[in-house]
Backbone bond lengths (Angstrom), bond angles and torsions (degrees), N, CA, C in turn:
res aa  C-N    CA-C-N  psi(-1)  N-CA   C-N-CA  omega(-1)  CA-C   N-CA-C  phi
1 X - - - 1.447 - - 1.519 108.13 -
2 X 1.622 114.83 151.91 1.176 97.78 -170.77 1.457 88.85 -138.43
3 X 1.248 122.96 162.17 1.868 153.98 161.34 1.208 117.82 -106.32
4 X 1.402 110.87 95.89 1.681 104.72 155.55 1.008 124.69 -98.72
5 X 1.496 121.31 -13.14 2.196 120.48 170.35 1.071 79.88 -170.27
6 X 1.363 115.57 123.63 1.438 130.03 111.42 2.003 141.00 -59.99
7 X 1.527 91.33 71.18 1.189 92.88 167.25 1.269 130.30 -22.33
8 X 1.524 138.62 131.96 1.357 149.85 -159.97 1.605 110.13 -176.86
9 X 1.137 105.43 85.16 1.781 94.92 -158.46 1.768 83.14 -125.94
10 X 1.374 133.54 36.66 0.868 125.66 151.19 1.541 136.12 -18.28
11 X 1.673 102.68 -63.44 1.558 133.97 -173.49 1.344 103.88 -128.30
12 X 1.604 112.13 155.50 1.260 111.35 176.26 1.681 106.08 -72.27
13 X 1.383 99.31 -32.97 1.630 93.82 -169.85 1.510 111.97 -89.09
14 X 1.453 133.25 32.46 1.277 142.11 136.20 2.132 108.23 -75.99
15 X 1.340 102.03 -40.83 1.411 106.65 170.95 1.575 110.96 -49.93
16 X 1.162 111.26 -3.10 1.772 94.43 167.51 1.333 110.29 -169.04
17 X 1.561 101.87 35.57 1.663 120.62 119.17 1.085 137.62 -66.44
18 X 1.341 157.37 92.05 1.469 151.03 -119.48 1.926 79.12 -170.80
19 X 1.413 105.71 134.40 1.215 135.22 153.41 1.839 129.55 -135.27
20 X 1.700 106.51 141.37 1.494 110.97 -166.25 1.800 96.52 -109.46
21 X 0.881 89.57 119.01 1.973 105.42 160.59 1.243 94.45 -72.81
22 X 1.686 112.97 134.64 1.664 103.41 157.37 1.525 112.44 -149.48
23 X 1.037 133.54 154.28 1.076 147.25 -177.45 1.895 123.75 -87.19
24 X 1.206 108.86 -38.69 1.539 105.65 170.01 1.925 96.66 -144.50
25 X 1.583 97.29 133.37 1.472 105.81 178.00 1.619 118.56 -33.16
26 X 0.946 105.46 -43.66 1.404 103.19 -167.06 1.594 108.35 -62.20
27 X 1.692 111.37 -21.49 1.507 95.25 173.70 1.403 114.39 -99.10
28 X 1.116 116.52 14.49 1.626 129.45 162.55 1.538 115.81 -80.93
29 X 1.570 110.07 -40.80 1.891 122.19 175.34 1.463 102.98 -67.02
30 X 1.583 128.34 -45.24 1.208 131.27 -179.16 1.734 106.64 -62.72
31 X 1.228 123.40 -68.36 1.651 126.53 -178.79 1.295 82.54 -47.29
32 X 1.387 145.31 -87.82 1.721 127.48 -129.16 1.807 100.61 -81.98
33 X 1.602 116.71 -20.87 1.565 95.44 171.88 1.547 107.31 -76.28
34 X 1.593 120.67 -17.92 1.833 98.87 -178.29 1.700 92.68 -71.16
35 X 0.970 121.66 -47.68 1.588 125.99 -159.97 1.382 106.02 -51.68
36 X 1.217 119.68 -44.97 1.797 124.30 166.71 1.410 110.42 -69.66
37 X 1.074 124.68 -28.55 1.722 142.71 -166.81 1.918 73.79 -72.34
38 X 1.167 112.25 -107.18 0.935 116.79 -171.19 2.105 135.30 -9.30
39 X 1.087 71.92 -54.24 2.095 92.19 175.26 1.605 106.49 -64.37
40 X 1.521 102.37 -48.42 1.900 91.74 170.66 1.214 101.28 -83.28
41 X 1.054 177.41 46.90 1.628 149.72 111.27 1.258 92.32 -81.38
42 X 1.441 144.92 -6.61 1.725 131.33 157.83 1.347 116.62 -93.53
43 X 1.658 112.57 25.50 1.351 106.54 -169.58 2.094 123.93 52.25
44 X 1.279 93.03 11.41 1.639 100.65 167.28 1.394 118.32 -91.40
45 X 1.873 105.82 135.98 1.192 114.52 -168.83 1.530 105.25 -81.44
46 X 1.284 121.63 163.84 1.662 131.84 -177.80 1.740 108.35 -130.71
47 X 1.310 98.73 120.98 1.537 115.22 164.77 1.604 108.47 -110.67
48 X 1.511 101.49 123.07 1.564 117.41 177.14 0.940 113.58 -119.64
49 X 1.263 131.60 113.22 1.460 140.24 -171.54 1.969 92.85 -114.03
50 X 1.115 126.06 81.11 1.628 130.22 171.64 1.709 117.92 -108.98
51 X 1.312 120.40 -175.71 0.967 124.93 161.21 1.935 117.76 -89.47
52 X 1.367 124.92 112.15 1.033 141.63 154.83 2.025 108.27 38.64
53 X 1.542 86.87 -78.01 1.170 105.79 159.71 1.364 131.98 -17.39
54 X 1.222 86.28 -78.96 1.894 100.65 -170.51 1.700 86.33 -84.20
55 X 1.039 141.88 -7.81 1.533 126.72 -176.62 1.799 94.05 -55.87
56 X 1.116 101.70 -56.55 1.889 132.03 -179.10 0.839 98.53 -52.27
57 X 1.430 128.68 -61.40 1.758 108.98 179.78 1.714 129.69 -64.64
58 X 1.348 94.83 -30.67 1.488 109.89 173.49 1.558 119.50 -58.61
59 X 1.453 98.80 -52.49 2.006 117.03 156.80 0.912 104.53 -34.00
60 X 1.570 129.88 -78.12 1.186 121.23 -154.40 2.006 119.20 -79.03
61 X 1.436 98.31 -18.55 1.605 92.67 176.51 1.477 103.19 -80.72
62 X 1.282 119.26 -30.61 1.932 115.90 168.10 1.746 101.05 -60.52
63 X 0.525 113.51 -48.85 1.966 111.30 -173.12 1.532 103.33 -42.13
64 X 1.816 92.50 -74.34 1.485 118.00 -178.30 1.725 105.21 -45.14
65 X 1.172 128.14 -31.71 1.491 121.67 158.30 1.501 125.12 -74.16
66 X 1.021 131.96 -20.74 1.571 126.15 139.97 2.075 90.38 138.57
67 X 1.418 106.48 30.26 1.578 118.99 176.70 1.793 103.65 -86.66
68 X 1.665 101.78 132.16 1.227 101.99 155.15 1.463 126.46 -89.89
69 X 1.222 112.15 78.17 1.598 128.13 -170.16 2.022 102.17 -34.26
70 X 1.227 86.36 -59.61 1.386 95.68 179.83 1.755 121.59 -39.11
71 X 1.236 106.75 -52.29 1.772 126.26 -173.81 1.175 93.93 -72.13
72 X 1.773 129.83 -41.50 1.511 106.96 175.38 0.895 134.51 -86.71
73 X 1.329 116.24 -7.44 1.475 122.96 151.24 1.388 141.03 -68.05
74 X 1.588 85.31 -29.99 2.307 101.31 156.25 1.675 102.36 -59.43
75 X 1.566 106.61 -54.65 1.212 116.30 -160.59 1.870 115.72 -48.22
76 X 1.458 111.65 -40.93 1.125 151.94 -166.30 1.459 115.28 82.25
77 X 1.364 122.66 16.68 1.442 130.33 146.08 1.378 121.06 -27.33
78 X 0.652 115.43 -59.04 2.083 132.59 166.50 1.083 127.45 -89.54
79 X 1.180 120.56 98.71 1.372 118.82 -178.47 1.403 115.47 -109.55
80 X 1.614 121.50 126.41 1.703 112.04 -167.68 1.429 107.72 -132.78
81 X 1.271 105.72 109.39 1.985 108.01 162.46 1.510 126.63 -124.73
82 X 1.398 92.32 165.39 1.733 90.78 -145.03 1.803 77.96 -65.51
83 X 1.298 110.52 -166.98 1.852 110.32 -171.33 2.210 81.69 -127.74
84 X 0.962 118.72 -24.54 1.635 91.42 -170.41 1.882 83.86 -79.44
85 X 1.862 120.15 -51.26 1.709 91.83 -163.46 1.763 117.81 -46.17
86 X 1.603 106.16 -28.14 1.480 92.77 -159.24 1.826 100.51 -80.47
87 X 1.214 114.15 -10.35 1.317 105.61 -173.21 1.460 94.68 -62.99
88 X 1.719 125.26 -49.73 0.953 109.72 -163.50 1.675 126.11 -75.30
89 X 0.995 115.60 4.95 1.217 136.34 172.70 1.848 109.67 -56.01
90 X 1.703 98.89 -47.35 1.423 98.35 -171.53 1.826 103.23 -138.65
91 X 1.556 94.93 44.36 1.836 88.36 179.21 1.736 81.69 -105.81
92 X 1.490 120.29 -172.23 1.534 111.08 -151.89 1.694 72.42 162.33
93 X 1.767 103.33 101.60 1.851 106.39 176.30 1.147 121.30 33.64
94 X 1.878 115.81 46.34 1.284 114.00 152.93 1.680 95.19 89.17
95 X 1.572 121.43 -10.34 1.397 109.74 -164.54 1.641 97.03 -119.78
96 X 0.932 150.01 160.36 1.723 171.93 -84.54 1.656 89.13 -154.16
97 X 1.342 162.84 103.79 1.101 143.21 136.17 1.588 120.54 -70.81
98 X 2.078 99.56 136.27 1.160 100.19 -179.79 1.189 126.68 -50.12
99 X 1.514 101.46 -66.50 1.208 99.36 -173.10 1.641 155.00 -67.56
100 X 1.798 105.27 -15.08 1.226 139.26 144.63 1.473 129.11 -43.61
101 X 1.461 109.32 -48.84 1.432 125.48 153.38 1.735 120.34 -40.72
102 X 1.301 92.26 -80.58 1.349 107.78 161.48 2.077 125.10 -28.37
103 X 1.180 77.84 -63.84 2.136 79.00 159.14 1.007 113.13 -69.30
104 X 1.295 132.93 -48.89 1.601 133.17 -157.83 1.874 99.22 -68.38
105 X 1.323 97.61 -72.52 1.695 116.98 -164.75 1.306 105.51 -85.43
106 X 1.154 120.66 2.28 2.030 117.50 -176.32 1.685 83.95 -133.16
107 X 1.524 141.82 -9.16 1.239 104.14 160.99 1.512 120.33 -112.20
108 X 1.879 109.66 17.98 1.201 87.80 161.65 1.646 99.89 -102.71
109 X 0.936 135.09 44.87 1.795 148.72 175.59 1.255 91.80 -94.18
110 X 1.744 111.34 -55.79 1.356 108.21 -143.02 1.818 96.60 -81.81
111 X 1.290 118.26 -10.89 1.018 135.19 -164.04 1.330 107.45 -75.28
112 X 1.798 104.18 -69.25 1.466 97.97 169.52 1.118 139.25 -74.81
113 X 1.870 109.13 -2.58 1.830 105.44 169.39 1.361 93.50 -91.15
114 X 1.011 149.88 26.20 1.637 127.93 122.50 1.083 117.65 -54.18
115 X 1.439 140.77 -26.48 1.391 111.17 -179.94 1.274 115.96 -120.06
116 X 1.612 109.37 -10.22 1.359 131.00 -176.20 1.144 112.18 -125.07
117 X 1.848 133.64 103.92 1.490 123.22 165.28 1.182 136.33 -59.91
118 X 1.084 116.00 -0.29 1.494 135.65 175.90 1.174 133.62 -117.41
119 X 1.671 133.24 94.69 1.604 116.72 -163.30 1.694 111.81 -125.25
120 X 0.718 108.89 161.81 1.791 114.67 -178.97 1.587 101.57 -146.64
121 X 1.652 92.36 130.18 1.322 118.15 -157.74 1.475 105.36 -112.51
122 X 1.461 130.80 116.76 1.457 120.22 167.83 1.601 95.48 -105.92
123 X 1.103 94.00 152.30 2.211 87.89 170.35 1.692 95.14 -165.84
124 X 1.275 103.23 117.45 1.640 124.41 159.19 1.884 135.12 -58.86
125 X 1.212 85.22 -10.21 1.383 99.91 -144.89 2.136 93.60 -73.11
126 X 1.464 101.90 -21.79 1.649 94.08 173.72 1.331 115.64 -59.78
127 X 1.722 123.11 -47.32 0.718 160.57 -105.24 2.155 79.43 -125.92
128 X 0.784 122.33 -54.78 1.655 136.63 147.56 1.428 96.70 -18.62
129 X 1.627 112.20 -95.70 1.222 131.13 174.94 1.255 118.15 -22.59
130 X 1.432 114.37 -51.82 1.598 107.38 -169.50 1.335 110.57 -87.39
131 X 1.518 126.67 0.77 1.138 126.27 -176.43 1.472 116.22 -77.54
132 X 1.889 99.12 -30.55 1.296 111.43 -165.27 1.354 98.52 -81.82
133 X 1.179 135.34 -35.46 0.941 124.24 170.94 2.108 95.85 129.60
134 X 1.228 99.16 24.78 1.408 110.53 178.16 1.755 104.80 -110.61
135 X 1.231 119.08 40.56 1.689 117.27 162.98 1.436 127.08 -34.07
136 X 1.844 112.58 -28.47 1.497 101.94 173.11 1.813 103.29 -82.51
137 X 1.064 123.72 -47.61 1.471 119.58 174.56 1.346 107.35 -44.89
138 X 1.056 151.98 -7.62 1.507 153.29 -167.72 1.105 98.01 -107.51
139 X 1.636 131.07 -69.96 0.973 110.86 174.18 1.550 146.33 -62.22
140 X 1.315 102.23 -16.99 1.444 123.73 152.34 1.398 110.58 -40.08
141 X 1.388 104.56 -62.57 1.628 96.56 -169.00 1.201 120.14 -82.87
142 X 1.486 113.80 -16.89 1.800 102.42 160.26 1.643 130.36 -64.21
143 X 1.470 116.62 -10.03 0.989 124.59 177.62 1.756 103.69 -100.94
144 X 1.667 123.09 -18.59 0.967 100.50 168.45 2.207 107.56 -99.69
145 X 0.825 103.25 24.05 1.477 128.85 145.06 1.580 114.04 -73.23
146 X 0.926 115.32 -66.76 1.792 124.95 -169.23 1.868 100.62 -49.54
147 X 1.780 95.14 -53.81 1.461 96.88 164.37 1.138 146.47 -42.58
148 X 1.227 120.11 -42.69 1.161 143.00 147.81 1.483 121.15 -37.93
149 X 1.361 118.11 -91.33 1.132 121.40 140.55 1.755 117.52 11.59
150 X 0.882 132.60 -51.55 1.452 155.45 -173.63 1.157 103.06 -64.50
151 X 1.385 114.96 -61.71 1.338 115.06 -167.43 1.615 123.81 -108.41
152 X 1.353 92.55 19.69 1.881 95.87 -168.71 1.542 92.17 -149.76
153 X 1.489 105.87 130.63 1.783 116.94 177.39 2.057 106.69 -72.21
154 X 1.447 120.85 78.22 1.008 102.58 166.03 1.984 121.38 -153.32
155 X 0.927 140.70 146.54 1.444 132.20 -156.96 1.822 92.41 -84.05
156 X 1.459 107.54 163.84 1.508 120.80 -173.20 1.647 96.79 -136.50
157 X 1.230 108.32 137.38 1.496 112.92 153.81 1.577 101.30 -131.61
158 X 1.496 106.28 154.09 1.229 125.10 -171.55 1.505 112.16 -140.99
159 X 1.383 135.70 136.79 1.295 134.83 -177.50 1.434 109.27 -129.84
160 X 0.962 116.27 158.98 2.021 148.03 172.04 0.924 124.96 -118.09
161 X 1.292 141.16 122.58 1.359 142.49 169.71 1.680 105.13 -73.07
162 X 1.093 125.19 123.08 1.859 116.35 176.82 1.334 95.80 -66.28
163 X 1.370 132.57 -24.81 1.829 121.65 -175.22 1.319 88.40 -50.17
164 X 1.507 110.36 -61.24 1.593 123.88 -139.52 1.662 104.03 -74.24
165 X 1.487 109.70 0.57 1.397 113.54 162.26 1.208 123.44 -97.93
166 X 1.340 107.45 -34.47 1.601 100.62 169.91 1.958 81.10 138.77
167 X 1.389 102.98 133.82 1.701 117.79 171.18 1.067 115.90 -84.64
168 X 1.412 145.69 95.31 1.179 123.70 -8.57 1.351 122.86 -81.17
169 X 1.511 109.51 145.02 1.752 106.99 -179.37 1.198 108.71 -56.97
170 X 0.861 116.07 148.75 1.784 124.89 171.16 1.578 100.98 -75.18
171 X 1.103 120.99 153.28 1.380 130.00 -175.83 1.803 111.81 -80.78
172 X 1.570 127.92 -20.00 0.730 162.66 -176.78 1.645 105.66 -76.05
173 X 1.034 96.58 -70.35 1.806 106.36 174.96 1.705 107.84 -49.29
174 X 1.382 94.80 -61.53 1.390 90.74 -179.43 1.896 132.51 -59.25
175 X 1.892 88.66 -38.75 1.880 76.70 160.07 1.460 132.57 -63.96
176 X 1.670 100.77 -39.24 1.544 102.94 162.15 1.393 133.58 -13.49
177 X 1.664 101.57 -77.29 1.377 129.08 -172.24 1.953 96.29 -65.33
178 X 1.179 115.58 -67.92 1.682 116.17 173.50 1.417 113.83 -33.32
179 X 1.535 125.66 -40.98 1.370 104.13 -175.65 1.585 111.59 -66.54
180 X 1.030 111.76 -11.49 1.701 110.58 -166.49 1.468 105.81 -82.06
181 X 1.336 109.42 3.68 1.696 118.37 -175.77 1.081 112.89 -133.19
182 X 1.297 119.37 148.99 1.769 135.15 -176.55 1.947 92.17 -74.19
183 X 1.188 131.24 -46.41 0.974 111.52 -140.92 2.012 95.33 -147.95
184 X 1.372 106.91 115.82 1.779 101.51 168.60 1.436 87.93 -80.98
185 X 1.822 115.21 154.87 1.071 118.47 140.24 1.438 119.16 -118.94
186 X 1.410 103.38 158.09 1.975 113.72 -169.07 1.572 88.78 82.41
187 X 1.675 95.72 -165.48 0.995 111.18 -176.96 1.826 123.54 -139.55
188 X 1.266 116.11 114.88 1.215 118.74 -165.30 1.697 116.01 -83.95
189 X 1.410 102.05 138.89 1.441 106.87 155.75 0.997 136.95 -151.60
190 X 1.381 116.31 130.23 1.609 153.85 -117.80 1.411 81.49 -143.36
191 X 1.669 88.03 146.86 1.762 114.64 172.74 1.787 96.28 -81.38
192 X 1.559 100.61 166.80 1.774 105.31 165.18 1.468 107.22 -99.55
């Protein structure tokens, strides 16, 4: 069975909630470097909240596209944090706190639309959560994502590892996680 969008047009600001299922990293570095690719040739700033890892891979596929990673990161065009420190910033018994969140991840928003009206957000850190084996905290925080969303002009992408869902995903899991988003991109396939 396959998913190419799960429509969810509830809110406008699910309209640019968009999450990628993926199967091997490298097509996770490709989706989030076009998605940053994209935001700087509109003069839009990028907040990446990833794991370490892919911070490096992301660097280097922005470079390898002809980005001075470096200057936008002087600039504050680029903004990069690791996704397990900031979780811990605002996790609180294993569970997501609002309002911590909200300072942590909505004031460096508010931070960089001071200088930039335009921001694009990748963040790993659900995707963290579900690895550990904390799926209700994940989904927690995509909805306190949605919140967000609400009150701040900026697009979100979000990714999944299908390992980190289970080989084969259950078809179930995956609508789950999709309703919390305006938009799947690619196309997933999940067992029934």
């Amino acid at each position: 069975m396959s998913i190419e969008q799960i429509p969810n047009a509830e809110s406008e600001s699910l309209l640019r909630h968009a999450v990628h299922f993926y199967d091997r990293p490298s097509s996770l570095i490709d989706r989030v470097c076009e998605f940053v690719r994209e935001g700087f040739r509109a003069d839009d700033a990028a907040i990446i909240i990833c794991t370490p890892e892919h911070l490096q891979s992301i660097d280097a596929c922005l470079s390898a596209r002809g980005f001075d990673v470096d200057a936008l990161r002087n600039g504050g065009q680029y903004v990069a944090l690791d996704a397990a420190q900031t979780l811990d910033q605002f996790i609180v018994n294993g569970q997501p706190d609002h309002q911590r969140f909200s300072d942590v991840v909505g004031g460096q928003l508010l931070r960089t639309h001071a200088t930039y009206p335009r921001v694009r957000a990748f963040g790993e850190m659900v995707a963290l959560l579900w690895e550990t084996g904390n799926s209700r905290a994940a989904l927690e925080l995509e909805d306190m994502w949605n919140e967000l969303l609400g009150h701040h002009p900026f697009s979100l992408l979000c990714a999944y590892s299908l390992d980190a869902l289970g080989k084969p995903a259950s078809l179930q899991t995956v609508v789950d996680i999709a309703k919390l988003h305006g938009k799947v991109i690619g196309t997933v396939e999940a067992a029934a």
